[in-house]
LOKE-220042 format. One record per residue (C-alpha): residue in one letter; chain; x, y, z. Coordinates in steps of 0.5 Angstrom, whole numbers, padded with zeros to 4 digits. Example, Ala and Ser with C-alpha at 12.3 -4.5 7.8 and 13.67 -1.06 7.14 Angstrom:
2
[atom "a" "A" [0025 -0009 0016]]
[atom "s" "A" [0027 -0002 0014]]
This chain:
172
[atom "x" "A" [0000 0000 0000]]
[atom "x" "A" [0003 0007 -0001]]
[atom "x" "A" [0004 0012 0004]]
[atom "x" "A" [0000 0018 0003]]
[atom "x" "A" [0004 0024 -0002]]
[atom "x" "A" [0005 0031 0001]]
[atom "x" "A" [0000 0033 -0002]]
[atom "x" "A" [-0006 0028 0000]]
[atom "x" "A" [-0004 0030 0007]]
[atom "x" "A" [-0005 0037 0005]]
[atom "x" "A" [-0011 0036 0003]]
[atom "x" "A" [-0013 0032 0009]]
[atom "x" "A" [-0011 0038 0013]]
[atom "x" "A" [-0014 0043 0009]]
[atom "x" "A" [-0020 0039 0010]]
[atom "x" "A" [-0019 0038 0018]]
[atom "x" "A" [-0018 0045 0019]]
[atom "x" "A" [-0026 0047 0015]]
[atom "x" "A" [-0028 0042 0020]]
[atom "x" "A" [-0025 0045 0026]]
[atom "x" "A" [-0027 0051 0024]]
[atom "x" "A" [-0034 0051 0023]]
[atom "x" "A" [-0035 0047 0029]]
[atom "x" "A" [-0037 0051 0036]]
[atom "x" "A" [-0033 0047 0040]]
[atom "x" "A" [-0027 0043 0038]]
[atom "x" "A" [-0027 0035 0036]]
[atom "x" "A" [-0023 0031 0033]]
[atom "x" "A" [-0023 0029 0026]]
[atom "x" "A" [-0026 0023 0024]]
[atom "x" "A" [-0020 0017 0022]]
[atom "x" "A" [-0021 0017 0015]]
[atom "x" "A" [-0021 0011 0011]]
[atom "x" "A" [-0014 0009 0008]]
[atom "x" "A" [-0017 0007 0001]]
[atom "x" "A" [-0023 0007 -0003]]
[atom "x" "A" [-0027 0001 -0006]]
[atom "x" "A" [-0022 0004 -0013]]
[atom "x" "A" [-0016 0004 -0010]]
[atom "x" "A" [-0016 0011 -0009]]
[atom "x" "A" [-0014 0014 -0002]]
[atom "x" "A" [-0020 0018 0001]]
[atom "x" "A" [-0018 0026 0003]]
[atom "x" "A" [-0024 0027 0006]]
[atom "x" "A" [-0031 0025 0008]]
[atom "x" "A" [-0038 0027 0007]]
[atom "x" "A" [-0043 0023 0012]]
[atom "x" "A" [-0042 0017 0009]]
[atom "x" "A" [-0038 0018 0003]]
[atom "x" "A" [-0031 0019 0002]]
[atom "x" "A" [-0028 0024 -0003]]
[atom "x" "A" [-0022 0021 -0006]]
[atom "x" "A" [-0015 0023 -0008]]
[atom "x" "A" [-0019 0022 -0015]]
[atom "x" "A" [-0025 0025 -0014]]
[atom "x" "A" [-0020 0032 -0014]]
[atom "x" "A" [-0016 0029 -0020]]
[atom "x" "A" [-0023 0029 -0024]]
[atom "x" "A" [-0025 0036 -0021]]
[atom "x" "A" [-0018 0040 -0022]]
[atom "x" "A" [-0018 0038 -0029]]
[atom "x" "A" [-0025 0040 -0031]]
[atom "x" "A" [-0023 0047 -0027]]
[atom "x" "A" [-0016 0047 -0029]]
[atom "x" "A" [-0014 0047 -0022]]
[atom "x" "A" [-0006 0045 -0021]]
[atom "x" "A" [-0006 0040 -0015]]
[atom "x" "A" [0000 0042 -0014]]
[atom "x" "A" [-0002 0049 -0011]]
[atom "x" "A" [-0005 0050 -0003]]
[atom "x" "A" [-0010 0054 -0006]]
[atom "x" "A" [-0011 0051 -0012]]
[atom "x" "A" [-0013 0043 -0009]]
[atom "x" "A" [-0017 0047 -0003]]
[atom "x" "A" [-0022 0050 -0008]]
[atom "x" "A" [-0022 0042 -0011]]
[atom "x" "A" [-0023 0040 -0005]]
[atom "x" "A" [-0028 0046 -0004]]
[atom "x" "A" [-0032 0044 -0009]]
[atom "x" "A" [-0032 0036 -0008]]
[atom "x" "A" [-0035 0038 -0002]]
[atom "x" "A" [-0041 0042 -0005]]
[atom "x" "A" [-0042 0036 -0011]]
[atom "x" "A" [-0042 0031 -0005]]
[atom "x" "A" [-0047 0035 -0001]]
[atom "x" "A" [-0051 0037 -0006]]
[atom "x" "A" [-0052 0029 -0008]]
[atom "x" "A" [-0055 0028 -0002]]
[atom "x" "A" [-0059 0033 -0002]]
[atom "x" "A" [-0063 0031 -0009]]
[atom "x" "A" [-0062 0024 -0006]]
[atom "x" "A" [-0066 0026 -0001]]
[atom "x" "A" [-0071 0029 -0005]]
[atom "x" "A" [-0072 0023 -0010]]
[atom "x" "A" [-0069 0024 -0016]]
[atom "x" "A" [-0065 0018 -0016]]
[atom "x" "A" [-0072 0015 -0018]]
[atom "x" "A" [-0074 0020 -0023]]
[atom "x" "A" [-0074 0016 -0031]]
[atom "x" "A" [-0070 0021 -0033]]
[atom "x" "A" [-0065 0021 -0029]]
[atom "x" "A" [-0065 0014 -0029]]
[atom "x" "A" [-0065 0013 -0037]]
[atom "x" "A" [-0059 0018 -0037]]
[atom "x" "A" [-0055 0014 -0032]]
[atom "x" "A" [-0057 0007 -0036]]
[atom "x" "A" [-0054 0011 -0042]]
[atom "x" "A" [-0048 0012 -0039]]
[atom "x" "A" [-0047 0006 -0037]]
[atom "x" "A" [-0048 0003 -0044]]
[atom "x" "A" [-0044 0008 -0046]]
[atom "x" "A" [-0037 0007 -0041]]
[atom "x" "A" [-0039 -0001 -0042]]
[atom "x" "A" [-0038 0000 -0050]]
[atom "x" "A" [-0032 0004 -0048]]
[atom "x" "A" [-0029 -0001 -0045]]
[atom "x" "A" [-0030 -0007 -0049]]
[atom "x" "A" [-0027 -0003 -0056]]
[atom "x" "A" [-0021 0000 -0053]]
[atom "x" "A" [-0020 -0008 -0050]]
[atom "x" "A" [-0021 -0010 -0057]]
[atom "x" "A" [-0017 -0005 -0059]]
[atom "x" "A" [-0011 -0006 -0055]]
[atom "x" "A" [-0012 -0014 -0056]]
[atom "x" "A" [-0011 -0013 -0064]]
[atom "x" "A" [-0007 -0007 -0065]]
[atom "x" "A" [-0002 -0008 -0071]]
[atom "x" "A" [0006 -0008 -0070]]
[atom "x" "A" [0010 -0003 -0073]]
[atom "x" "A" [0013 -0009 -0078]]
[atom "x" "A" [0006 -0009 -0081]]
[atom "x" "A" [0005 -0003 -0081]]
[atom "x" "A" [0011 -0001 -0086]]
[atom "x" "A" [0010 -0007 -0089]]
[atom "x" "A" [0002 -0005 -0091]]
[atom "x" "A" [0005 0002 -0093]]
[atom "x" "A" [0010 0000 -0097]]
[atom "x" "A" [0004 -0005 -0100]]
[atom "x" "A" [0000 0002 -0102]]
[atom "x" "A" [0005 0008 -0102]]
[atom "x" "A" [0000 0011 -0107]]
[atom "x" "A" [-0006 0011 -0101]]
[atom "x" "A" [-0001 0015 -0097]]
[atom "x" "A" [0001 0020 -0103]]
[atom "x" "A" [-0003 0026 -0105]]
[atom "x" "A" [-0004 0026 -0113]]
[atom "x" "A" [-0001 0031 -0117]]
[atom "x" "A" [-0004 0037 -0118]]
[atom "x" "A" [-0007 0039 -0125]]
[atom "x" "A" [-0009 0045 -0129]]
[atom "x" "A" [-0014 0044 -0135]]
[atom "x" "A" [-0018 0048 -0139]]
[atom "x" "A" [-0024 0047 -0144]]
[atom "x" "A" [-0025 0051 -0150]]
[atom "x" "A" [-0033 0049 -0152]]
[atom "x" "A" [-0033 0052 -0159]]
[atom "x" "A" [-0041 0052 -0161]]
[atom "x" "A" [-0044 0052 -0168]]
[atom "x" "A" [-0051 0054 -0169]]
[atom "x" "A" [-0056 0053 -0174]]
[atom "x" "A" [-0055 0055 -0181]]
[atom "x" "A" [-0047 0058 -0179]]
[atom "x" "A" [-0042 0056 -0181]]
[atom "x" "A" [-0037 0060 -0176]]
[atom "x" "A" [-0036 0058 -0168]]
[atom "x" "A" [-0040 0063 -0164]]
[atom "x" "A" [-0034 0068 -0160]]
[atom "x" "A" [-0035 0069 -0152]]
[atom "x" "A" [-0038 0075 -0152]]
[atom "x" "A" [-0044 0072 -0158]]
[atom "x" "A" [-0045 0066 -0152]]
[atom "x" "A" [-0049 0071 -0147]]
């Protein structure tokens, strides 16, 4: 198991530092657990839920947040915090039941199983640099632009009972 980096104790003790501060009389923190179900390190917890080491990766990078800045993975956390309240919240008002929701999430789900299922096909048949140079050399010409060429047409039209071409300007 990996012992948490400076940064996760960062961010536990930024939590640890909410906690105490919202609170009117001093406790200690509740022991986090080391690890979530994923593997992830818990910075932080919510009720029951655990905010994970993951959780603030997904955020930063949806926010630009650099975790490596104080004040950057405390607004992470912040917000993290905010989602984890807010989910409880919808939670208790029923929206987990709502079809909507429901068919957005079986959707989702479809959708990550699909993924997953073509990248392992993917990675499982992907071609060795060898067969790609040998399926180039085989079709050089798929892989090269054609020559660009100029062409030009003269149409020379004759009408009825003329035995001359008609010019441009007669073409109007």
């Amino acid at each position: 198991m990996k012992s948490p980096s400076l940064l996760q104790v960062t961010v536990t003790l930024a939590a640890a530092a909410l906690v105490f501060a919202s609170c009117s009389k001093p406790t200690l923190p509740p022991v986090l657990p080391p690890a979530a179900k994923d593997g992830s390190p818990v910075v932080g917890m919510v009720g029951e839920t655990p905010i994970t080491f993951a959780t603030l990766q997904v955020i930063a990078a949806q926010n630009g947040y650099n975790l490596q800045h104080q004040e950057e993975a405390a607004l992470a956390l912040r917000d993290a915090v905010n989602n984890e309240i807010l989910a409880a919240e919808a939670k208790k008002l029923g929206y987990e039941d709502d079809p909507e929701i429901r068919r957005y999430v079986k959707a989702q789900s479809v959708q990550k199983l699909l993924l997953a299922t073509v990248d392992k096909e993917k990675r499982a048949s992907s071609p060795t640099a060898a067969e790609l140079r040998e399926y180039y050399e085989k079709n050089v010409k798929e892989f090269t632009p054609p020559t660009l060429a100029r062409a030009q047409l003269l149409a020379l039209l004759k009408r009825k009972g003329r035995s001359r071409s008609l010019s441009k300007s007669s073409m109007r």
